[in-house]
VOPAGU-2260 file (C-alpha; in pm, 1 decimal, decimal comma):
REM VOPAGU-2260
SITE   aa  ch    i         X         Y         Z
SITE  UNK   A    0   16320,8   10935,2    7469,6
SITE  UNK   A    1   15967,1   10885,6    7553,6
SITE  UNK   A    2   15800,4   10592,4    7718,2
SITE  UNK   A    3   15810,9   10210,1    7595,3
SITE  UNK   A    4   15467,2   10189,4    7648,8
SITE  UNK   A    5   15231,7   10462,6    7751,4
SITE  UNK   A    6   14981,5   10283,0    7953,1
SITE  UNK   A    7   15226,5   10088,1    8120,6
SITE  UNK   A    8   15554,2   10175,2    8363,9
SITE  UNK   A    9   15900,7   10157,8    8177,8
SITE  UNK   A   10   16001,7    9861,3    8398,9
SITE  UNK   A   11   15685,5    9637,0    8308,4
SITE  UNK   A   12   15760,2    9738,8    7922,7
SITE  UNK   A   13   16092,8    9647,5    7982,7
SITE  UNK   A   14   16023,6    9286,0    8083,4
SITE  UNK   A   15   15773,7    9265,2    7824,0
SITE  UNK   A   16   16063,3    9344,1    7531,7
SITE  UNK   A   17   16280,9    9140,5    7697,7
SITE  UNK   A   18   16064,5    8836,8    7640,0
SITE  UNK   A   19   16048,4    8898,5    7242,0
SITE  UNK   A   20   16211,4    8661,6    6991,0
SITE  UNK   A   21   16562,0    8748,4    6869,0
SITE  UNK   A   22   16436,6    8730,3    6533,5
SITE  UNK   A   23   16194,5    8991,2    6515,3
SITE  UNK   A   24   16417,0    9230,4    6725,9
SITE  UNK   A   25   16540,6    9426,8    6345,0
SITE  UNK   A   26   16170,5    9515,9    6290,1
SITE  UNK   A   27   16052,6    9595,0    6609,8
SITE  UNK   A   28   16360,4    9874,2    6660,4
SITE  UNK   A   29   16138,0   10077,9    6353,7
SITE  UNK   A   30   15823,4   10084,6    6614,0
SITE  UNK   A   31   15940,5   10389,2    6796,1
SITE  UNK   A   32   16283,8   10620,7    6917,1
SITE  UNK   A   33   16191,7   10405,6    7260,9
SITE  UNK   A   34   16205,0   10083,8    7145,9
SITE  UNK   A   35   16483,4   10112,6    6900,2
SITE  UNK   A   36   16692,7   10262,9    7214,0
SITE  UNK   A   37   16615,1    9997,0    7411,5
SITE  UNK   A   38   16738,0    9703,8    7172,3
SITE  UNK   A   39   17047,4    9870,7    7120,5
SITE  UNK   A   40   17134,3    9896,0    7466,6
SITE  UNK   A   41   17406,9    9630,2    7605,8
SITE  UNK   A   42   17181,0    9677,8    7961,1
SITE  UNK   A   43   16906,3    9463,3    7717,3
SITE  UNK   A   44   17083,9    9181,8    7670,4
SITE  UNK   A   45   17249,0    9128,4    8018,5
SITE  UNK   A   46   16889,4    9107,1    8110,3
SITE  UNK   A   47   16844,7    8863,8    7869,2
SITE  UNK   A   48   17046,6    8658,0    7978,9
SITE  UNK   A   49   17044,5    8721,2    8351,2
SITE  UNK   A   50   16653,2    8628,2    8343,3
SITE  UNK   A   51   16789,8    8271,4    8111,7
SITE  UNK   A   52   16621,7    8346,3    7846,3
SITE  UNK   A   53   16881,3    8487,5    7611,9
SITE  UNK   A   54   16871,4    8276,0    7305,2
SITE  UNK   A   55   17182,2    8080,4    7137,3
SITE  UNK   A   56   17255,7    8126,7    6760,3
SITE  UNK   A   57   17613,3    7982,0    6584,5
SITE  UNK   A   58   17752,7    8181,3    6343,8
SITE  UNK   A   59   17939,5    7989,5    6046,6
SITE  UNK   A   60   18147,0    8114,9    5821,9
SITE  UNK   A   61   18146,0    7882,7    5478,8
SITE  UNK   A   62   18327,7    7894,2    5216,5
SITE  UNK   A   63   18126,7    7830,2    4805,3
SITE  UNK   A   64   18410,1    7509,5    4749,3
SITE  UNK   A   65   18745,2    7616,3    4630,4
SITE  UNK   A   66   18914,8    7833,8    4873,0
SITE  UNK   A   67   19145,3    7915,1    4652,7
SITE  UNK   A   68   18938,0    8189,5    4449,8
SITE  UNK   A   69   18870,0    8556,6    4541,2
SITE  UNK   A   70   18493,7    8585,7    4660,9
SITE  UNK   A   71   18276,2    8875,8    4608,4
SITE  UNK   A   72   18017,0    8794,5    4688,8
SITE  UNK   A   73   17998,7    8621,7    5050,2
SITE  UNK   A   74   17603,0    8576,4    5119,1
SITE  UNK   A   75   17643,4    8281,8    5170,0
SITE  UNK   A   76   17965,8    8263,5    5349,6
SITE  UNK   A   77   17785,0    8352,7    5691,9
SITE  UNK   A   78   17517,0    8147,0    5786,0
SITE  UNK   A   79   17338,5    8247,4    6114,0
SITE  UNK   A   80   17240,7    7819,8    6267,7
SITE  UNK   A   81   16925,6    7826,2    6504,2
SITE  UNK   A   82   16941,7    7519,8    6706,7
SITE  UNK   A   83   16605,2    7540,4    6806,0
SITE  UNK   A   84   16497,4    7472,3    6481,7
SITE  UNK   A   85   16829,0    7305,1    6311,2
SITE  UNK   A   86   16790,5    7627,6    6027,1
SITE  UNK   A   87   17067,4    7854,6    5842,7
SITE  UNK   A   88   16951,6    8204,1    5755,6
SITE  UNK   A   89   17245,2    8385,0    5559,7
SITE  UNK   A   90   17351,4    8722,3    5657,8
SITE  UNK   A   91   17396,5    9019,1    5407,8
SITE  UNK   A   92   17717,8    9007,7    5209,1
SITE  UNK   A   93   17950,9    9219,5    5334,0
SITE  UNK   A   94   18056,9    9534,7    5114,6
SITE  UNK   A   95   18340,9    9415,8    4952,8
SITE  UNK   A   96   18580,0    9148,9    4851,2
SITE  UNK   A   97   18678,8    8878,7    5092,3
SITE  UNK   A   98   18979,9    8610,3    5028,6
SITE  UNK   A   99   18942,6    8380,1    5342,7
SITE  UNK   A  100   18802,5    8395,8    5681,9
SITE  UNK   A  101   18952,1    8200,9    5934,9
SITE  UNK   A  102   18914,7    8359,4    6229,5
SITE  UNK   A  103   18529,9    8501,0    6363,4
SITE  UNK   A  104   18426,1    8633,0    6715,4
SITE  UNK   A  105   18071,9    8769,1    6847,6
SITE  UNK   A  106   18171,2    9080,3    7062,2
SITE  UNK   A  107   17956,0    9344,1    7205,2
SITE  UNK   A  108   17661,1    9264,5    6992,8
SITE  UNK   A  109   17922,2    9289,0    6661,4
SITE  UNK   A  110   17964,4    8949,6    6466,3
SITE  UNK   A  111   18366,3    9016,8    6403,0
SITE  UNK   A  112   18552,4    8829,8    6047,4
SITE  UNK   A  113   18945,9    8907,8    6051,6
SITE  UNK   A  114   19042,2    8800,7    5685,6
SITE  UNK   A  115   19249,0    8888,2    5370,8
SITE  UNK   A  116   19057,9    9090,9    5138,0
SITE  UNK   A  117   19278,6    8891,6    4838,4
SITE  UNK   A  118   19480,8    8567,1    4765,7
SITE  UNK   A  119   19812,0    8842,1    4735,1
SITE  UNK   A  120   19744,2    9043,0    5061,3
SITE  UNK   A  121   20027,3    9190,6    5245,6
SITE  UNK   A  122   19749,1    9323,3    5462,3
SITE  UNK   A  123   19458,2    9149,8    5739,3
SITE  UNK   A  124   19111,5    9318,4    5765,5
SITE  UNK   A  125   18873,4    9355,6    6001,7
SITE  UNK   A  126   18497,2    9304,0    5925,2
SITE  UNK   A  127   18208,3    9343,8    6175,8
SITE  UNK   A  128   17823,7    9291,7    6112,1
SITE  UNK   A  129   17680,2    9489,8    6372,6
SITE  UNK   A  130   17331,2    9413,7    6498,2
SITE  UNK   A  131   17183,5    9705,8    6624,8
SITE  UNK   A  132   17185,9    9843,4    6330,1
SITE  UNK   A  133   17190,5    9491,7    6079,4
SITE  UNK   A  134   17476,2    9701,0    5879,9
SITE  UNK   A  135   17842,9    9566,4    5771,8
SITE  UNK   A  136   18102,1    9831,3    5841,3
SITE  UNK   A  137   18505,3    9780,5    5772,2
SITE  UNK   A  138   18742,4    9799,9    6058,2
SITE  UNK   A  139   19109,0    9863,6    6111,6
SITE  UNK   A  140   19352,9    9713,3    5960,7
SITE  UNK   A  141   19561,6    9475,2    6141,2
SITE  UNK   A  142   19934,0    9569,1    6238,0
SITE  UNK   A  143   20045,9    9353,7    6064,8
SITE  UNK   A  144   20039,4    9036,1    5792,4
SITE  UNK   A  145   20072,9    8669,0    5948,3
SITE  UNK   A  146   19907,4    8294,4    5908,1
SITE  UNK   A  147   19778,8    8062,5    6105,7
SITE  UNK   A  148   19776,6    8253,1    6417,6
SITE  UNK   A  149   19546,3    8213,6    6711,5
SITE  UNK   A  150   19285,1    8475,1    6814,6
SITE  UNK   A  151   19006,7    8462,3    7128,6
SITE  UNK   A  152   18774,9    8728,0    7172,3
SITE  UNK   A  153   18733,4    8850,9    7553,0
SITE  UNK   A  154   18336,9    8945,8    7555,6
SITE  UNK   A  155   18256,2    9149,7    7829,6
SITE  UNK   A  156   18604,3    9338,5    7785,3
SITE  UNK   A  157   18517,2    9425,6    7387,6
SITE  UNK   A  158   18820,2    9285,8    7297,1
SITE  UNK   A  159   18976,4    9045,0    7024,1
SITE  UNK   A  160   19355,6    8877,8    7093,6
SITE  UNK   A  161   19592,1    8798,6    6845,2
SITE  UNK   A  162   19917,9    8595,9    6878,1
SITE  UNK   A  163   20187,3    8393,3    6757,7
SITE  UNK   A  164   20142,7    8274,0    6385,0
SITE  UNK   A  165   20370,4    8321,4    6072,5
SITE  UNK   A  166   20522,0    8571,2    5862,1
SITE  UNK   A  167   20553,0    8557,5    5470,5
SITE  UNK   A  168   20862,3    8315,6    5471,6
SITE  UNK   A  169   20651,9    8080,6    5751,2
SITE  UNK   A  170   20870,8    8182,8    6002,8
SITE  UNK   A  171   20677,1    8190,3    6315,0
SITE  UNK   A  172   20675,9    8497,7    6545,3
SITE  UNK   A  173   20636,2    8559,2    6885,6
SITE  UNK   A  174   20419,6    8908,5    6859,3
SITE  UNK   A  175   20109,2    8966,3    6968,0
SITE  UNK   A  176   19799,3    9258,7    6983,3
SITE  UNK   A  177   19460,6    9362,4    7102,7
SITE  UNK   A  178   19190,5    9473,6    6893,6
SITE  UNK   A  179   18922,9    9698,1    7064,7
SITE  UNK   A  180   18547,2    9653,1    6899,7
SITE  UNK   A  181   18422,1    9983,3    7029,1
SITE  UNK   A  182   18764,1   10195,6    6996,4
SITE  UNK   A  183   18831,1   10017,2    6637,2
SITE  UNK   A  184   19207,1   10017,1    6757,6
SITE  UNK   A  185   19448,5    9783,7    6739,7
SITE  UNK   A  186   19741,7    9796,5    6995,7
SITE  UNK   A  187   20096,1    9580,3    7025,3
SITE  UNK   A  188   20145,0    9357,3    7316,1
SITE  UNK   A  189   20442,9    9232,3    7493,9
SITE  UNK   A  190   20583,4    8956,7    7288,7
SITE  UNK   A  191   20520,5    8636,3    7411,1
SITE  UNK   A  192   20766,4    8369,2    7530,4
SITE  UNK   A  193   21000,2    8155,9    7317,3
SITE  UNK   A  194   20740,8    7893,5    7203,5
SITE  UNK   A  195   20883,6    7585,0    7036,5
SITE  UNK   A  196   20775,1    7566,2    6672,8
SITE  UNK   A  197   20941,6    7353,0    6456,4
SITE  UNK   A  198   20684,5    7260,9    6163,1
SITE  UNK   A  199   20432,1    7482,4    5999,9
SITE  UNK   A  200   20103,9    7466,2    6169,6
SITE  UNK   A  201   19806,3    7662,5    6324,8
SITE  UNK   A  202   19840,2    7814,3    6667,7
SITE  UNK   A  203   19531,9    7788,0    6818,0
SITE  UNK   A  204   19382,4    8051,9    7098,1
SITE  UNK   A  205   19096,3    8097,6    7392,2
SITE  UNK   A  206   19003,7    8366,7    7616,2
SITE  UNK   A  207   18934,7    8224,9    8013,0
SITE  UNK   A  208   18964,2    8397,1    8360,1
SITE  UNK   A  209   19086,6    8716,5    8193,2
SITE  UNK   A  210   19364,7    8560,7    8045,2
SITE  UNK   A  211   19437,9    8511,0    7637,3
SITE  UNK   A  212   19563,5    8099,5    7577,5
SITE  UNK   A  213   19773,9    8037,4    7309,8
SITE  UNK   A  214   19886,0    7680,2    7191,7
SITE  UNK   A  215   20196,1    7564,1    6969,7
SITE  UNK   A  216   20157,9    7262,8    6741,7
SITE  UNK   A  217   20167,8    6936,6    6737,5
SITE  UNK   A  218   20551,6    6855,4    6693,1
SITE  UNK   A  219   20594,4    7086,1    7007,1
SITE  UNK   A  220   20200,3    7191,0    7221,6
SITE  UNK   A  221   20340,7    7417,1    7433,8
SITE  UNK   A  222   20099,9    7682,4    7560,0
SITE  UNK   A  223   20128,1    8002,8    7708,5
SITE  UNK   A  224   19884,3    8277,6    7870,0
SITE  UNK   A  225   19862,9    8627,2    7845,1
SITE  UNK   A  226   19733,6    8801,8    8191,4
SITE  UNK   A  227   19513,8    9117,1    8082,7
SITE  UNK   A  228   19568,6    9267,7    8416,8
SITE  UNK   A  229   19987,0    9226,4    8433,9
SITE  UNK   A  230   20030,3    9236,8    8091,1
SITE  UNK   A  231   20282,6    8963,1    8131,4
SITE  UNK   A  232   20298,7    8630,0    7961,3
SITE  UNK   A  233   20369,0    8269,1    8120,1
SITE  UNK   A  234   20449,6    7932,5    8027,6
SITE  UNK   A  235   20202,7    7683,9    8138,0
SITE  UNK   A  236   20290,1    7336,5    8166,7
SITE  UNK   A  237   20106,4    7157,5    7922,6
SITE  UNK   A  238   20028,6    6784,4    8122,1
SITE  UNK   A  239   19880,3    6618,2    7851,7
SITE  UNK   A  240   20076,6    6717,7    7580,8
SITE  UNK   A  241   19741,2    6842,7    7401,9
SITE  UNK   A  242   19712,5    7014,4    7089,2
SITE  UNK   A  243   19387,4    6948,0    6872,9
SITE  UNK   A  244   19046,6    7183,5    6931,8
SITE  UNK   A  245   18972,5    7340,4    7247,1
SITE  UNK   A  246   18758,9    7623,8    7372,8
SITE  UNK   A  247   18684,5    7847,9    7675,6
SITE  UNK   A  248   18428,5    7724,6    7869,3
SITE  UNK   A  249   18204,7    7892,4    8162,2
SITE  UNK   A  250   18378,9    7925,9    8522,7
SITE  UNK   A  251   18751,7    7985,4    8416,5
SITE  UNK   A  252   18738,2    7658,2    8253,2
SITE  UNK   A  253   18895,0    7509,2    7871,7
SITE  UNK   A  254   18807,1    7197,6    7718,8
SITE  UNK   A  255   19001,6    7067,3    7477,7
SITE  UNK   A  256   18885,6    6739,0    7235,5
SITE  UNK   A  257   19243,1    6545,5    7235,2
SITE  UNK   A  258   19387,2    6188,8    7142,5
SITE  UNK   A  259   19315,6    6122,1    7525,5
SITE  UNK   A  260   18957,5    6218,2    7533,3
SITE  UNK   A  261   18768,2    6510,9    7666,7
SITE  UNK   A  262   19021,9    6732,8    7884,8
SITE  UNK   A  263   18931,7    7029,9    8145,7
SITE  UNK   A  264   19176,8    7274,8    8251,9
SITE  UNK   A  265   19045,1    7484,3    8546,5
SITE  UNK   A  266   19280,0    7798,2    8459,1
SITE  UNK   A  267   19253,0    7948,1    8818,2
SITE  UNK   A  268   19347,7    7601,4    9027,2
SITE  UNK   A  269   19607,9    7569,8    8687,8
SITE  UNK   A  270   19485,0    7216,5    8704,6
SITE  UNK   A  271   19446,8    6927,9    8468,5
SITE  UNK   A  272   19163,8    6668,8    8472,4
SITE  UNK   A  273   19060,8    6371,3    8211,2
SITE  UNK   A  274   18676,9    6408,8    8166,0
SITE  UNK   A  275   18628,8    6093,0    7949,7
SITE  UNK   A  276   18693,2    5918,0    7637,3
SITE  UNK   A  277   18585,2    6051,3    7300,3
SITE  UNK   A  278   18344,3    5777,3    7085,3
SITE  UNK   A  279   18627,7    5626,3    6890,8
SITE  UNK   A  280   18974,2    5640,1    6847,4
SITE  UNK   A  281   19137,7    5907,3    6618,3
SITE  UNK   A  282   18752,1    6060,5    6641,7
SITE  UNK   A  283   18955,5    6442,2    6748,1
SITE  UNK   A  284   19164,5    6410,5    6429,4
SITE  UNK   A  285   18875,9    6525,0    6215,5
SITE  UNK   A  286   18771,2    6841,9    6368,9
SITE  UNK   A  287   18747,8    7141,3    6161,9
SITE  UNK   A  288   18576,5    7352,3    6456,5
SITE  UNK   A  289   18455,6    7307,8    6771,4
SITE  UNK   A  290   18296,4    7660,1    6987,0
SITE  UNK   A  291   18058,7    7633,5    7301,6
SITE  UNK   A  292   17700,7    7659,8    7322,6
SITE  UNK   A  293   17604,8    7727,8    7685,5
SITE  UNK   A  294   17794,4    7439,1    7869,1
SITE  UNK   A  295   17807,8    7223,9    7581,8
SITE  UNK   A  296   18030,1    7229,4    7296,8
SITE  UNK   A  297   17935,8    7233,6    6933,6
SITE  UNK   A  298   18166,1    7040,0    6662,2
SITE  UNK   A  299   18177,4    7035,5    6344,2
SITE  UNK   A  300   18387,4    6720,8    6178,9
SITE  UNK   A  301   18491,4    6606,1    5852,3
SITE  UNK   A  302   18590,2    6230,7    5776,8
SITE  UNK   A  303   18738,3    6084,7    5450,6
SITE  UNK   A  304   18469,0    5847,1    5399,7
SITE  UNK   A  305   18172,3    5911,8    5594,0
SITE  UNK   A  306   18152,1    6315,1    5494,0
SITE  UNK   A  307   18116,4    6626,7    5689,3
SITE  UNK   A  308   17890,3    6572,5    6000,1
SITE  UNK   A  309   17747,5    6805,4    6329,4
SITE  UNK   A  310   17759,9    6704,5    6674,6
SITE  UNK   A  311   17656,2    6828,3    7030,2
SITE  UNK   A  312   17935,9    6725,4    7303,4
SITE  UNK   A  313   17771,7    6756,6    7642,4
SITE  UNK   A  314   18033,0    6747,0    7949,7
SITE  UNK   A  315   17913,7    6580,3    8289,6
SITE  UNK   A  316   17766,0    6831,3    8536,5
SITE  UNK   A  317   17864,0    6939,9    8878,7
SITE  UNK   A  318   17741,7    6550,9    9025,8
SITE  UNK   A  319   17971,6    6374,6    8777,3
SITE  UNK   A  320   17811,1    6112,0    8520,3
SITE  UNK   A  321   17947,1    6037,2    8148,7
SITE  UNK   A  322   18005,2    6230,9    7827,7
SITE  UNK   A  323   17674,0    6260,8    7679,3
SITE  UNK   A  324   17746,1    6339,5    7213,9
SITE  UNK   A  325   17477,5    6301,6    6992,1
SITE  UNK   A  326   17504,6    6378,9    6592,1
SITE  UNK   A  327   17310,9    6681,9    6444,0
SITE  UNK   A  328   17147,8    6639,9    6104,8
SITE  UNK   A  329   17248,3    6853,1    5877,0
SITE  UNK   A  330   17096,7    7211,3    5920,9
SITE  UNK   A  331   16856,0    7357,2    5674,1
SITE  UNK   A  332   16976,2    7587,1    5448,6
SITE  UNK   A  333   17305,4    7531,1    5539,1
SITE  UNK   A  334   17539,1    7534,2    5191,0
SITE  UNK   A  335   17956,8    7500,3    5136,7
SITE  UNK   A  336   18227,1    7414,6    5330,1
SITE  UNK   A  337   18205,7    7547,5    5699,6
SITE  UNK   A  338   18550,8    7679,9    5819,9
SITE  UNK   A  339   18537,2    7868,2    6168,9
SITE  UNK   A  340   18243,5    7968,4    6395,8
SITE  UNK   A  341   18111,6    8197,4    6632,8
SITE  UNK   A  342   17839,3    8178,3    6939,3
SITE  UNK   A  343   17578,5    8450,1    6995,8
SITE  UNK   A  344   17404,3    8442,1    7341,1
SITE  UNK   A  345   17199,8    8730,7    7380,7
């Protein structure tokens, strides 16, 4: 590999790529055998973001209306949401059918769809958009079929979690497994505790302070935790009884949007805290997605009568203050039904 630049030292050409929009980062890998090295390495984007100026892009995945039919074509079923300038820019369709997408993660620079490939699958696959090379590639299957199970993606690790859920009949099971991005291997996990499900819901999941969250539903929110390094699962008491949206935040931290307002859960203290009311009553009830955007939290809602709307939920910082939310108009370009999300921060 020759030099970045050849009038200029390696570590001055560095900081000068560094500096480069995200967006022209596909077209400036052609330039040279240096510079397409250089974007592709995962050193490049801890820089990034060690020097704060990483950039944040949302990942939806939308559905064209009905989710019901089998889609072949899905370009525009991920739309990649600048919030700098409140524009959707579709990604390529991916190389083959797709049924549904409910569950997407951003992992070592791979945007990651786990999805049925038909409406009749016995079987879950594994998509991933990688961006070093701005190609779709299909993964390993998953060890097995379930619904409405909870998934969290552990970033630095290069790993995706999978747990609880339901079989065929909607009985609900107590496996779980690991998906490795780079290995593109799945691997069984200890089965997790005896968690109390009595209707047919979705588990919900979050990766924080190396461990894997998983939550029960409503008729029963318990919540367990998977520890990466013991391999062991544990109960964790569950104070308020939450169960709606929630998502890892920085520091160890989850925030979940529940009927009591905005709640923290510092997972290495295991304590509880009330951060403050939502706007209105019943306003967590319409969710469809929530996924965090630096320290703030990005939602996505859907109400009956006033339609499908996008708001920015910013938590008070370390001297206290109020919830600051403000609405999002609608982004450009953006088309369908979003379903799930995904945050890139490189």
């Amino acid at each position: 590999m020759g030099s970045l630049f050849p009038s200029l030292p390696d570590e001055i050409g560095l900081e000068c790529l560094l500096r480069v929009k995200l967006n022209s980062h596909p077209k400036l890998r052609c330039v040279c055998k240096s510079w397409n090295a250089a974007f592709k390495s995962p050193h490049f984007y801890q820089e990034r973001k060690r020097l704060n100026i990483s950039e944040k892009r949302i990942f939806m995945v939308q559905t064209k209306g009905r989710t019901t039919a089998v889609i072949d074509d899905i370009s525009n079923r991920v739309a990649v949401y600048n919030l700098e300038n409140n524009c959707c820019k579709s990604l390529p369709p991916a190389p083959g059918p797709i049924y549904s997408i409910e569950h997407c993660h951003f992992v070592k620079q791979k945007l990651v769809l786990i999805t049925d490939m038909f409406q009749d699958s016995t079987t879950i696959c594994v998509w991933l958009y990688d961006f070093a090379c701005c190609k779709w590639r299909q993964g390993a299957t998953m060890l097995r079929w379930l619904e409405a199970y909870a998934s969290a993606a552990d970033e630095e690790g290069g790993l995706i979690y999978v747990g609880g859920g339901f079989d065929k009949s909607r009985k609900p099971v107590r496996s779980a497994s690991v998906y490795n991005v780079e290995e593109d291997k799945w691997d069984v996990l200890p089965d997790m505790n005896a968690l109390q499900v009595y209707t047919y819901s979705t588990f919900k999941g979050a990766f924080a302070d190396g461990k894997f969250y998983v939550m029960g539903t409503r008729s029963a929110p318990s919540f367990e935790a998977f520890d990466s390094y013991t391999r062991s699962w544990k109960t964790v008491e569950n104070r308020f009884n939450c169960w709606h949206s929630f998502v890892s935040a920085p520091f160890g931290r989850l925030y979940f949007l529940s009927d009591k307002g905005l709640i923290e859960y510092d997972c290495g203290q295991d304590k509880w805290n009330i951060v403050g009311p939502l706007p209105t009553k019943d306003w967590e009830l319409d969710i469809q997605f929530a996924v965090m955007v630096g320290h703030n939290i990005f939602v996505c809602r859907f109400h009956p009568h006033q339609g499908r709307g996008y708001y920015m939920v910013e938590p008070p910082n370390e001297t206290g203050g109020a919830i600051n939310l403000f609405r999002i108009r609608k982004p450009r370009g953006l088309e369908g039904k979003p379903i799930c999300a995904a945050t890139l921060n490189v």
